[in-house]
Residue, then its C-alpha position, 0 to 999 in steps of 0.5 A: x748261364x754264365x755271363x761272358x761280357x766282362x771277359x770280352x770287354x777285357x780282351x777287346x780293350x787289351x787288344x784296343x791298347x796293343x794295335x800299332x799305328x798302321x792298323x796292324x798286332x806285331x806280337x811277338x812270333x817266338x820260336x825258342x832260341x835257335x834264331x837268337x843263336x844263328x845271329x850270334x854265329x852270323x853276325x861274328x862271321x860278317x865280323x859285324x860287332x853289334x855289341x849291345x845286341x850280342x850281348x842281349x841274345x848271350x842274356x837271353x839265352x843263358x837265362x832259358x837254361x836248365x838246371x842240368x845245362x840243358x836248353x829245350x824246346x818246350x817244357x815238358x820236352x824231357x832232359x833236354x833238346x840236344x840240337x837247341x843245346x848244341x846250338x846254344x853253347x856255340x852261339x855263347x863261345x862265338x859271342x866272346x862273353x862266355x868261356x868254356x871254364x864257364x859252370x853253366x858251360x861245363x854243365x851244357x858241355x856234360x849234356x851234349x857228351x852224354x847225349x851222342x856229341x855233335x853226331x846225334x844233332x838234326x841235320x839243320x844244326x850239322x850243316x850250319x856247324x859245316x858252314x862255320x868249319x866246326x863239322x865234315x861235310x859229307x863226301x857226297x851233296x845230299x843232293x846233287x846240285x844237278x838236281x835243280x835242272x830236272x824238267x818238271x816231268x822228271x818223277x821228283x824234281x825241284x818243284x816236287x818240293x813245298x816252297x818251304x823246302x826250295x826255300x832251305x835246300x837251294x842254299x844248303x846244295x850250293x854250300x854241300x856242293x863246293x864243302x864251304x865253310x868259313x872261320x874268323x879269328x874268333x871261332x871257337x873250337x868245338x872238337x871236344x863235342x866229337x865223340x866218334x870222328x866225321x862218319x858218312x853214316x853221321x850224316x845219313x841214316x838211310x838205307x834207301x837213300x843210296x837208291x834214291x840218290x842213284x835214281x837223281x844221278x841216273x836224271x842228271x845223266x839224261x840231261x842234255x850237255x858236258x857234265x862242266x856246263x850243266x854244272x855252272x848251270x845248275x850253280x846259277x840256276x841256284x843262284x838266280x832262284x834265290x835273288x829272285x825269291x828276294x823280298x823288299x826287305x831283303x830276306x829270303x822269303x821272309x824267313x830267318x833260317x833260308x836267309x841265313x843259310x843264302x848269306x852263307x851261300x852267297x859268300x861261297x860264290x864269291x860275295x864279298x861280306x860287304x855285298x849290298x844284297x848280303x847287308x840288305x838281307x842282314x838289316x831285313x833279318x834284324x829289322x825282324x827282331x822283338x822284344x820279350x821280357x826284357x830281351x832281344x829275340x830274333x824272331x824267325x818271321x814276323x806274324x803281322x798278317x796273321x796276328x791282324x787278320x784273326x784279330x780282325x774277325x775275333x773283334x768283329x765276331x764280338x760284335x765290335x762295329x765294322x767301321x769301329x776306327x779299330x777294324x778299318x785300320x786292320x781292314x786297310x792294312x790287310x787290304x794293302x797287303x792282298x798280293x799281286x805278284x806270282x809266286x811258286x804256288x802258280x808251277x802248280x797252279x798255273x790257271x790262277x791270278x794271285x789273289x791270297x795273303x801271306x803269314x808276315x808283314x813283308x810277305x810279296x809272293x807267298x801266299x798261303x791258304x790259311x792267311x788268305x781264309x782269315x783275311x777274307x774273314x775280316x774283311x768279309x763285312x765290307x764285300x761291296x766296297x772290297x769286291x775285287x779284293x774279295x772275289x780275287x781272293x776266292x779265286x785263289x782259295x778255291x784253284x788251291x784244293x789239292x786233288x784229293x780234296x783238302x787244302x795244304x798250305x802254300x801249294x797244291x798237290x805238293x806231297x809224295x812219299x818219295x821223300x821219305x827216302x831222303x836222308x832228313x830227319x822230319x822230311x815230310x814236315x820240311x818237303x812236303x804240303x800235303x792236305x791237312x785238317x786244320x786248313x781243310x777244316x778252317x777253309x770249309x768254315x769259311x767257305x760254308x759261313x762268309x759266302x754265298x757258295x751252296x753247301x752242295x758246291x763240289x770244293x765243299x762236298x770235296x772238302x768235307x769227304x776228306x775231313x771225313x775220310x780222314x778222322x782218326x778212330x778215337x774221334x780226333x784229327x790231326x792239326x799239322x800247323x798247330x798243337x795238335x789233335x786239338x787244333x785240328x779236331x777244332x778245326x774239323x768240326x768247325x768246317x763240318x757244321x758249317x758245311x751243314x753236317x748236323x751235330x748228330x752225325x756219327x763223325x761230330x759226335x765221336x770227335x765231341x765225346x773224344x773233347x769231353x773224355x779228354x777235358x780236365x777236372x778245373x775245366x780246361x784242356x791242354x795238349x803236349x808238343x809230343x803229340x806230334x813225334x808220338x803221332x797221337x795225342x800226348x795230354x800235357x796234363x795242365x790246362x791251357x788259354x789257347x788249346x781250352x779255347x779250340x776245345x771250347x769252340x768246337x764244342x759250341x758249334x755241335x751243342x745245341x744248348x751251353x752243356x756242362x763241360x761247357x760251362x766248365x770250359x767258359x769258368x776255366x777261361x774267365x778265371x785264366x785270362x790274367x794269368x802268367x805261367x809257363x802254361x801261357x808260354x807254351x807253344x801253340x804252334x810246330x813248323x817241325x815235330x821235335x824240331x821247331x815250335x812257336x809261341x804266338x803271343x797273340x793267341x791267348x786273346x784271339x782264341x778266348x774272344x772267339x769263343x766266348x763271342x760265339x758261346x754269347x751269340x748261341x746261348x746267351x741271346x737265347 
């Protein structure tokens, strides 16, 4: 039996250490260099010269390129990420501390040509290169701005969307729709990144587009009133959604890439540069910056809610006392942050009082399901003195179950194949909120190990019908929120057995071989961000903390007694938790398959703790 004490001394003292004072784990949420290069380009077009800052995201960024003048997006990504380069070389240009006769810029500008040009990017990278004059708008709005009018009964209308998508789009079809864009005298001239001039078919590659275009068109047609007067509408329809979706700080839902497209936005209608609600919006975006190795990094939110409350279960799970001054302050801060507001889940929803919680330190009024089981986690040991936090938060949890029976992210039943037929690359990751196995997995372990609901209780039995409905043939789930099959196939099998599936189910054995055939020979397992693009696992052919750690805990909960590839497993994590590569930086999380990934510095301790404290409550009490 391997001991695994010193292990969770040393995770629960490094932790000890990183707590700030308000009780809350700020680790950084990284998310590459997209973020670093948007406040570049932003803060040149407010001509806010931010000087010490602009030069320590020029820093930041050159120091992530490749030899080939390449940027990615993860390690083993390839070449290159095309759109990350692209994004890059500009952000240089604009800042004025790179020249284009620059070696390292010669050698990204070589990269880009022989990738497509500006042409081939992601759509995000072409409508900001639209907004800062650098690239044609198309000659018709992705989507007419009309479309924010359709009544709810309309077969796609605004809210058909997920929040995350509103959140995006609203601004993008202000922009699309008056062609805005703005230069300063020191925008650089990218014209040497065209290869074949503005196309039509460089925006949307689509065939089924046109239809669906043509089906919006023929809804705005129904709609009551002079084509002049639903448009103006349409415009301060968009307008007041998102000054109304404005959080304290002054961001736009939290999130960098909405805030920055709604300052643009803003500045089309008419907002002066210096328009309070635009400095508001920029202070909230940098009050968001961090630290990383010695350079500023933009992060794309913050991740205080979610980094505190698994922390806050991870320590009390390793049997750190409840009232240990650690966990109150983590208790108190995530109490304060349960929230009261509605937000767009309740258009879905409407039977329900707010009750959830949100992903970052200012989140108001996006809750979603996934924070929500893990604060419950954390405060699940003082439920007499929490009841109302508590049972408002299962409310919430519970009213959330899509109809099919698992659980998405931030709203219920938001998921149509209609989108498919929309002329953005990924759109199911940025439009959609469909039920998932990591979410549906971690709710139902909740559910079944922190409450007192039976395990015959029809959310749960709904619940586990989807998990297994929806297992893969070679025993796998797929993880949308995380890296990938790994992530998910932890969080199923973890949901099932505390549902009560016994270990010898055909479903948890399968998923159990399906770990162990994929385990490697120092022990651990590791998984590449290409899973998600490939659609099936892609191994990455090194071990790493995080993914070792999912594997491990699945592989606890369905084992009776500590196997071999678990003891090989726990030797893998001991000997690893010091450790420094570009395993413990690679990226554990995705927002969009081959289009954004996050680092969550927070995990390498997190997962580790957990499943060393439940391999030591199973087997080493014994």
């Amino acid at each position: 039996m391997i001991n695994t004490s010193n292990g969770i001394d040393w995770l629960i003292d490094r932790l000890r250490t990183d707590q700030t004072p308000d009780g809350s784990w700020n680790y950084p949420f990284e998310t590459g260099l997209s973020t670093d290069a948007y406040m570049i380009i932003l803060l040149r077009t407010l001509e806010l010269n931010d000087e010490d800052l602009i030069q320590g995201l020029v820093a930041r960024i050159f120091s992530k390129q490749e030899k080939n003048g390449a940027w990615k997006l993860f390690y083993d990504e390839g070449d290159g990420n095309l759109s990350a380069t692209v994004e890059a070389y500009y952000a240089l240009l604009y800042s004025g501390y790179a020249k284009k006769d620059d070696k390292r810029l010669r050698a990204a500008k070589r990269f880009i040509l022989s990738k497509g040009g500006l042409e081939e990017v992601s759509i995000f990278t072409k409508v900001m290169l639209s907004l800062t004059g650098q690239y044609g708008w198309p000659d018709f709005s992705p989507l007419p701005i009309e479309f924010i009018l359709l009544p709810h009964y309309f077969p796609i209308n605004f809210y058909s969307f997920s929040v995350f998508g509103r959140a995006n789009l609203t601004p993008i079809i202000l922009l699309a729709d008056k062609k805005f864009f703005i230069k300063t005298e020191k925008s650089p001239n990218l014209s040497e990144l065209h290869i074949h001039r503005h196309r039509d078919s460089a925006w949307f590659r689509s065939s089924e587009y046109r239809s669906l275009f043509s089906f919006i068109k023929d809804g705005v047609k129904k709609l009551m009133g002079l084509p002049e007067q639903l448009h103006l509408l349409a415009v301060e329809r968009a307008k007041k959604y998102m000054l109304d979706h404005l959080e304290p700080d002054g961001t736009f839902y939290s999130y960098f890439s909405s805030t920055f497209l709604m300052i643009f936005a803003l500045l089309s209608q008419g907002y002066k540069k210096t328009n309070p609600v635009i400095t508001k919006a920029v202070n909230g975006l940098l009050a968001m910056k961090c630290e990383i190795n010695g350079y500023p990094h933009m992060q794309y939110t913050t991740a205080n809610v979610w980094n505190t409350s698994l922390i806050g279960y991870a320590l009390q799970t390793a049997a750190v006392a409840t009232d240990d001054p650690m966990v109150t302050k983590a208790n108190h801060y995530l109490l304060n942050r349960q929230h009261h507001k509605f937000g767009d889940w309740v258009i879905h929803n409407s039977m329900t009082l707010p009750g959830g919680w949100g992903f970052s330190d200012v989140n108001t009024m996006n809750p979603d399901v996934d924070d929500t089981t893990a604060s419950l986690r954390s405060i699940s040991r003082n439920i007499p003195q929490e009841r109302n936090a508590w049972d408002r938060g299962i409310d919430w949890l519970l009213s959330m179950q899509n109809d099919d029976g698992g659980w998405g992210a931030f709203e219920k039943n938001t998921d149509t194949n209609l989108f498919e037929f929309l002329p953005l690359e990924k759109g199911e990751f940025l439009l959609t909120d469909p039920s998932s196995a990591d979410l549906t997995g971690r709710t139902i372990e909740f559910l079944g190990n922190y409450t007192n609901l039976s395990r015959d209780h029809k959310a749960i039995k709904k619940g586990v019908n989807w998990l297994l409905k929806n297992q893969l043939k070679d025993g796998s789930w797929y993880g949308r929120w995380g890296i990938c099959y790994l992530y998910g196939t932890w969080g199923a099998i973890t949901g099932l057995m505390a549902a009560g599936i016994p270990a010898s189910h055909s479903a948890i054995q399968r998923a159990a071989t399906w770990l162990i055939r994929i385990q490697n020979e120092d022990g651990g397992w590791g998984e590449s961000c290409h899973s998600d693009s490939e659609k099936a696992y892609v191994p990455l052919q090194s071990s790493t903390i995080t993914h070792t750690a999912w594997a491990l805990d699945a592989l606890i909960a369905a084992s009776e007694k500590p196997t071999p590839p678990i003891q090989k497993g726990i030797t893998y994590l001991l000997s690893s938790l010091e450790k420094e590569d570009w395993t413990t930086a690679y990226p554990m999380g995705q927002g969009m398959a081959g289009g954004f990934y996050i680092h969550y510095h927070s995990y390498r301790y997190i997962f580790p703790l957990i499943a060393f404290s439940h391999y030591r409550n199973k087997f080493e009490s014994k």
